[in-house]
C-alpha positions in Angstrom: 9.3 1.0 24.7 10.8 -2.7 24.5 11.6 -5.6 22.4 10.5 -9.0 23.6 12.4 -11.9 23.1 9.4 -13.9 24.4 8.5 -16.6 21.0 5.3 -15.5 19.8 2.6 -18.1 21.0 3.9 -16.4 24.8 2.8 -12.8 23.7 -0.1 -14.2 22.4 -1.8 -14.5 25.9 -5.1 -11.8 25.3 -7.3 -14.6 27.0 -5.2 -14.6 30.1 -4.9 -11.1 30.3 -8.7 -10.9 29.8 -9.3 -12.6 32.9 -7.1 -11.2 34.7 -9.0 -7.8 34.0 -12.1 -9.2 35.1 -10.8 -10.8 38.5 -9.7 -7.4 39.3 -12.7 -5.7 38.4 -14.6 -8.7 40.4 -12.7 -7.3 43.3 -13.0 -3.6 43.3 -16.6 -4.3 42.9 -16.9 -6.3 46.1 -14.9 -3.6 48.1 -17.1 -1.1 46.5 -19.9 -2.9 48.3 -18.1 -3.0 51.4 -17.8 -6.6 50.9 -13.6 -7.9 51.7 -14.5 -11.3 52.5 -16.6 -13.1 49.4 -14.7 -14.9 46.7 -14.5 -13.8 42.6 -15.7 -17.3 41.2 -13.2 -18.5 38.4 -13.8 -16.4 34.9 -15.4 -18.4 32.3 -14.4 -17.7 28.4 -17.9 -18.4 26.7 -16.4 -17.9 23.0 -13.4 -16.7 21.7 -14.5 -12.9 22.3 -17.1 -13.5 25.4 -16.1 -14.0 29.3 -18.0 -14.0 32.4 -17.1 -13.1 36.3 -19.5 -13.9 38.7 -19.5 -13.9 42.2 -19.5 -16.3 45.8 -22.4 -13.7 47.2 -24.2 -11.0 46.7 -23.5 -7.3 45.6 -25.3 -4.3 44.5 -23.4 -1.7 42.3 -23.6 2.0 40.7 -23.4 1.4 37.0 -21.2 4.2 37.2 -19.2 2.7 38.9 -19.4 -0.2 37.4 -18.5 1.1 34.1 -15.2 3.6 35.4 -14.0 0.0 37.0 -14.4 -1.8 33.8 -12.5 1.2 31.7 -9.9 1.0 34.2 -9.5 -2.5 34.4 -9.5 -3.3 30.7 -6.7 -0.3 30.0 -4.5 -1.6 32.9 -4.7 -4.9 31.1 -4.4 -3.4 27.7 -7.7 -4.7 26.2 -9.1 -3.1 23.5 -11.6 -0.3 23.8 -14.8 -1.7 22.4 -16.9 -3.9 24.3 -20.2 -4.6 25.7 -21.3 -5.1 29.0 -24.2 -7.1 30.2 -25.1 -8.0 34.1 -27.3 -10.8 34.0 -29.6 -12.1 37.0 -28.3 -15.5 38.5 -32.0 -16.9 38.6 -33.7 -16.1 35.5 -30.6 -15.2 33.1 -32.6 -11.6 32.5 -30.5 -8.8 32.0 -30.8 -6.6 35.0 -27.9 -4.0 33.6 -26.2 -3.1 30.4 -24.5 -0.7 28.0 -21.8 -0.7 25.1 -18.6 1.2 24.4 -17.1 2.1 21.5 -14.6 3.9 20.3 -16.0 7.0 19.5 -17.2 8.4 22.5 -20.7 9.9 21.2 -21.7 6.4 20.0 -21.4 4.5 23.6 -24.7 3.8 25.1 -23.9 4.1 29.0 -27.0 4.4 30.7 -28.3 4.9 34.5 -25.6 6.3 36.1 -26.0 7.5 39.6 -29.3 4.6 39.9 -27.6 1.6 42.2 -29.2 -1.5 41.1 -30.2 -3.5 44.0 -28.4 -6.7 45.7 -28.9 -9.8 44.3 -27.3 -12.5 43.0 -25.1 -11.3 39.5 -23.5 -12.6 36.7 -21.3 -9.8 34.6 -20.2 -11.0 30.6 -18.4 -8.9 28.7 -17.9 -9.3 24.6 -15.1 -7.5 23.1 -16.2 -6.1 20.3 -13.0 -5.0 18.9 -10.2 -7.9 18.4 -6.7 -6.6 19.3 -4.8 -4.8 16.7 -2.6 -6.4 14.1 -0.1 -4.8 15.4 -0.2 -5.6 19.1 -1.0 -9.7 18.3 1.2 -10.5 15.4 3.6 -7.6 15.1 5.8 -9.3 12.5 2.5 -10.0 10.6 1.9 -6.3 10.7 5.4 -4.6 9.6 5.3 -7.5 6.5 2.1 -6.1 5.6 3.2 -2.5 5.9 6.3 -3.3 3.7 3.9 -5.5 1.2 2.0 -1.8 0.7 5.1 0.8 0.5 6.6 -1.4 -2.4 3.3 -1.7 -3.7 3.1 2.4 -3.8 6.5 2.3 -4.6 5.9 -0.1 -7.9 2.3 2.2 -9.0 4.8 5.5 -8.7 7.7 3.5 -10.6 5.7 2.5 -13.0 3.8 6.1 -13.6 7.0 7.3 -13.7 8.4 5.2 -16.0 5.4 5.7 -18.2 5.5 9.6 -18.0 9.2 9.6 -18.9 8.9 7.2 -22.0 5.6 9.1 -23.1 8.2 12.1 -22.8 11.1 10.8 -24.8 8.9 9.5 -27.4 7.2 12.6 -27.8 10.0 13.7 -29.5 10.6 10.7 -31.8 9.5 9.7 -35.2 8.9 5.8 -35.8 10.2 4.1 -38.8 9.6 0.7 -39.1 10.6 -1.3 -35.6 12.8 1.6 -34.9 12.1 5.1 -33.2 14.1 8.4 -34.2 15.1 10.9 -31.9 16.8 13.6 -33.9 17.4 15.8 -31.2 19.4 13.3 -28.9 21.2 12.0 -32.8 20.2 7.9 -31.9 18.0 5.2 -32.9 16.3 3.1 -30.3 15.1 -0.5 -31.6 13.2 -2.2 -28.5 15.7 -1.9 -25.7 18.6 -1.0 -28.1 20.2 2.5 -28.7 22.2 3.0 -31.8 24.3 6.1 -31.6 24.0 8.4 -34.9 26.9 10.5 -35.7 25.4 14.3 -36.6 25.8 14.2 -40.3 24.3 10.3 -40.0 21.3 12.3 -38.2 20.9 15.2 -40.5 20.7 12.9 -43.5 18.4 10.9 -42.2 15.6 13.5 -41.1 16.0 15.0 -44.5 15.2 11.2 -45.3 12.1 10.8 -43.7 11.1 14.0 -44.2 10.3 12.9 -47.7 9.4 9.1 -47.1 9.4 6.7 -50.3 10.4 9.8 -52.9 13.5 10.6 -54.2 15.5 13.6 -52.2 18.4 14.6 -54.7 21.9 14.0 -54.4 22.6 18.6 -54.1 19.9 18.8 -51.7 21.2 16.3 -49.6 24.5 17.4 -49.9 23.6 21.5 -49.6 21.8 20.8 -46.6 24.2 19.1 -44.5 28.1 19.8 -46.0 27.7 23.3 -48.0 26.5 25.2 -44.6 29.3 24.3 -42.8 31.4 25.1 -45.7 33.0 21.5 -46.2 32.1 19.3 -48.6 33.6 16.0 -49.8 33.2 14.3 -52.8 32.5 10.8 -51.4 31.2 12.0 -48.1 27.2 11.7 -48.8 28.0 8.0 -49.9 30.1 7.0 -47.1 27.2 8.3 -44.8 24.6 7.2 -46.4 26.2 3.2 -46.6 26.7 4.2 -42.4 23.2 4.3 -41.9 22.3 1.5 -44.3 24.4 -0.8 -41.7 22.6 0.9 -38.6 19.1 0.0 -40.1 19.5 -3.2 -41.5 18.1 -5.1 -38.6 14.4 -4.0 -40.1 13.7 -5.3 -43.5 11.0 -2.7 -44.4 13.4 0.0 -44.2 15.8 0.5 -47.3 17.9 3.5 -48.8 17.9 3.1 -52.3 20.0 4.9 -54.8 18.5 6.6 -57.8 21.6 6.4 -60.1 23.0 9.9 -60.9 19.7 11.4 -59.3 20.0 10.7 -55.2 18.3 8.5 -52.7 15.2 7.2 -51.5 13.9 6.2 -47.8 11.5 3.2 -48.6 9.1 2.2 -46.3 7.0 -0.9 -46.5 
């Protein structure tokens, strides 16, 4: 395998090669006829996919061998590997001999084989019926389309991903107002913002919105999240409660509210 250095409107030379292929098959069909001497007129390009050999004289040919010359010139040339053959009388333009190839072996139609068909004057076109590979004409063309669809699968998995993981997180979460809870990681996340809860901050607040827009009471508060542990501070429940008054004041539909001599409130509007 090699790299070409060759600028691309040189590699770009299928035409060329094209009748190249059919000058040589022009000639191993003359020598198949015993015939050393006659000329291979000059290949015509009829369109864009169509060419035509014809000869100075003559022939008669196998169209078995006319179709092992033709799959051997066309790989020497590297042509692709669908095409259709048609030999055409020089007189009337009637189609004395034809057959297709395609790439799946069981769907070319070669028929006649072994049944010579008789000298006369002969005109052979072939139309490929298969245009080169991406790859082969334009390779650069070819790897930027590759790349275009790997980080296109690569984006669709991201993304899927990305989905699955937040659907995950936020599984676990409890929304109040613009913000989402996540107790078990102690943090509030408000859009791409995480706000780190201490653990008292986080136990207070699940008590909180465990019992939204009603008054939990200053004992139960404090029972559940000091007298456990076996600590408890006078001040402590209003230090942490003015803590997560400043972490939630961003949303104007959330406010703790104290219930003088009673306890507090989560309101949500």
């Amino acid at each position: 395998m090699f790299w070409s250095c060759e600028p691309s409107s040189k590699r770009d030379d299928f035409p060329e090669r094209a009748k190249i292929a059919l000058r040589d098959l022009g000639n191993k069909l003359l020598l198949a006829h015993k015939d050393s001497t006659s000329r291979v007129m000059p290949v015509l390009r009829l369109s864009p996919t169509k060419y035509e050999l014809s000869f100075q004289s003559h022939l008669a040919f196998d169209p078995g061998v006319l179709a092992a010359e033709v799959r051997s010139s066309f790989k020497n040339s590297n042509l692709p590997k669908q095409y259709r053959v048609e030999v055409m009388q020089c007189s009337d333009g009637e189609v004395a001999y034809s057959y297709e190839v395609k790439r799946l072996i069981e769907k070319s139609i070669i028929a006649c084989r072994g049944r010579v068909v008789p000298e006369n004057c002969y005109k052979i076109q072939v139309d490929f019926l298969q245009q080169e590979s991406l790859a082969s004409t334009n390779p650069l063309l070819f790897y930027g389309l590759v790349l275009m669809v790997l980080i296109f699968l690569i984006f669709i998995f991201a993304s899927r991903y990305y989905a699955y993981r937040r659907s995950d997180l936020t599984g676990n979460a409890t929304s109040i107002g613009s913000f989402r809870f996540y107790p078990e990681e102690n943090k509030l996340v408000k859009e791409a913002e995480e706000i780190s809860l201490s653990k008292k901050e986080c136990e207070l607040l699940a008590i909180l919105i465990a019992h939204p827009n009603q008054i939990v009471k200053r004992e139960v508060l404090t029972k559940k999240v000091w007298e456990d542990n076996g600590v408890i501070v006078g001040r402590s429940l209003d230090t942490y409660i003015s803590k997560l008054r400043k972490k939630l004041k961003d949303d104007d539909s959330i406010k703790i509210t104290n219930v003088h001599g009673v306890g507090y409130k989560l309101e949500l509007t």
